[in-house]
C-alpha positions, -999 to 999 in steps of 0.1 A, spaced: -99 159 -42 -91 139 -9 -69 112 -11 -56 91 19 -28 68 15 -23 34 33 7 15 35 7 -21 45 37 -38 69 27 -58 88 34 -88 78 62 -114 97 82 -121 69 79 -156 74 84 -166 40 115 -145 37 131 -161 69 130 -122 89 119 -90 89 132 -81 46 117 -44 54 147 -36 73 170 -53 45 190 -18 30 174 1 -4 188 37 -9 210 32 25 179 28 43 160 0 55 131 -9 25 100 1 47 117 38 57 124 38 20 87 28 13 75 56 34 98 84 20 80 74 -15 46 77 0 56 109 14 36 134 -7 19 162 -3 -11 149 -25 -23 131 6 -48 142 30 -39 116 53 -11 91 55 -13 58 78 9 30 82 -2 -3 90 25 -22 108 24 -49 138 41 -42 173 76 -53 168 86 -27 140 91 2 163 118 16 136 95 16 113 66 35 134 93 60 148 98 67 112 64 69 101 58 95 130 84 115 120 73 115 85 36 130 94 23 92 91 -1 82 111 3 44 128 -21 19 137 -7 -16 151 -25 -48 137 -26 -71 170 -29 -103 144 -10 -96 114 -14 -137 106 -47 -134 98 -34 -124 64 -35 -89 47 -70 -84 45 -65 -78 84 -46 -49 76 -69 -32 46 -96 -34 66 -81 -21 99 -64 8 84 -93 11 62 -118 14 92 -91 40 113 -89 60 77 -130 64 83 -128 81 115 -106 107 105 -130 123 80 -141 116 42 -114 112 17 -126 105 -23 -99 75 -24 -76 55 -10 -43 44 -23 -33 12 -6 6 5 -11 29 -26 1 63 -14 18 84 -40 -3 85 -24 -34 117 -8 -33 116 4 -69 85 22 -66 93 57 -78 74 86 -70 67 96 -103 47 63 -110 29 71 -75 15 108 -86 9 90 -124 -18 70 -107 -29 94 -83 -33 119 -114 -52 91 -131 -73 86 -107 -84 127 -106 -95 120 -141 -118 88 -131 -124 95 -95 -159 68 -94 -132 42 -106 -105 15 -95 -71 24 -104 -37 -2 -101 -6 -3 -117 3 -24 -144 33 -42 -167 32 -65 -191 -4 -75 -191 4 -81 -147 -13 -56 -122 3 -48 -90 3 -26 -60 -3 6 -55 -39 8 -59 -64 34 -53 -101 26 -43 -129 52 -45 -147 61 -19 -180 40 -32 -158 8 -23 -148 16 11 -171 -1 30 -164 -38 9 -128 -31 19 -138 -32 53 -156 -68 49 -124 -86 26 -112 -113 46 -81 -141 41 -46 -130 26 -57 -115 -9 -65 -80 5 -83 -62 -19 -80 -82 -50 -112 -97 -41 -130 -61 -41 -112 -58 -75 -131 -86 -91 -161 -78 -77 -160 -44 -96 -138 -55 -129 -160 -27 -147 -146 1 -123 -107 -15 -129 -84 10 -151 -51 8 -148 -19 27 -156 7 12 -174 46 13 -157 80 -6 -161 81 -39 -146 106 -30 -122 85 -7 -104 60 -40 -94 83 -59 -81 78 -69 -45 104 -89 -23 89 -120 -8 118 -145 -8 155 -142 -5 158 -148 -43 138 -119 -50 166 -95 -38 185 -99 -69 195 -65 -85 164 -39 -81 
């Protein structure tokens, strides 16, 4: 099975008040951290998503085998970024899924990451996300049936709107809480 992975930072940070993927996880800033978790050999392909001003993080997806495509208008919301790094994944070659992933999840753990990539070798035709306490949440991996809606989602719900177009294709793979939290705010920080 081929499996590409896409991570997701392009966003401002505007509701934090700066760029949080540089705030420290692990003694590293969140999105090098986000990237080392995404690091696995069960990809094919690995892209980041990112927009102009993060050169740390592009120098460390380059180092990490990542490949990097800039969004040029990250405010158009994160469909802009699924379905630019969705359309650059489809030149490269054909791939059976695509796990989409958000870099500010700094307690995603690589065991939950193969978990769903292990699920989704059982059901490859369907949609796999993660889930806690009856709340889904990133990663997600779309199969390869879907890829072309991914790259017609538009405004900033990426591809929850794919999701609920397919609800019958949705399975998802139960994990702690902790692992879906994403920081967004300043009061999100907390303890991880």
């Amino acid at each position: 099975m081929r499996l590409a992975c896409l991570v997701t930072a392009a966003g401002s940070g505007s509701r934090f008040g700066m760029d949080k993927l540089m705030l420290p996880v692990s003694g590293q800033p969140m999105g090098v951290h986000a990237l080392n978790t995404l690091h696995l050999d069960n990809f094919a392909l690995r892209v980041l998503i990112t927009s102009k001003d993060k050169g740390y993080l592009m120098d460390a997806a380059k180092e990490r085998g990542f490949g990097v495509v800039i969004n040029p208008a990250p405010e158009r919301g994160m469909s802009s970024s699924v379905r630019l790094g969705t359309e650059y994944i489809l030149t490269t070659g054909e791939y059976d899924g695509i796990l989409y992933a958000v870099a500010d999840q700094p307690n995603l753990s690589v065991a939950t990451v193969e978990k769903l990539i292990d699920a989704f070798g059982r059901e490859p035709g369907c949609i796999l996300a993660l889930e806690a306490e009856g709340k889904r949440g990133n990663p997600v991996i779309f199969p390869a049936s879907l890829f072309q809606e991914l790259t017609q989602i538009s405004g900033d719900r990426g591809g929850r709107q794919v999701i609920a177009a397919h609800r019958d294709l949705l399975r998802t793979v139960q994990v702690p809480a902790r692992e879906l939290k994403d920081i967004d705010r300043k009061e999100d920080m907390g303890p991880c």
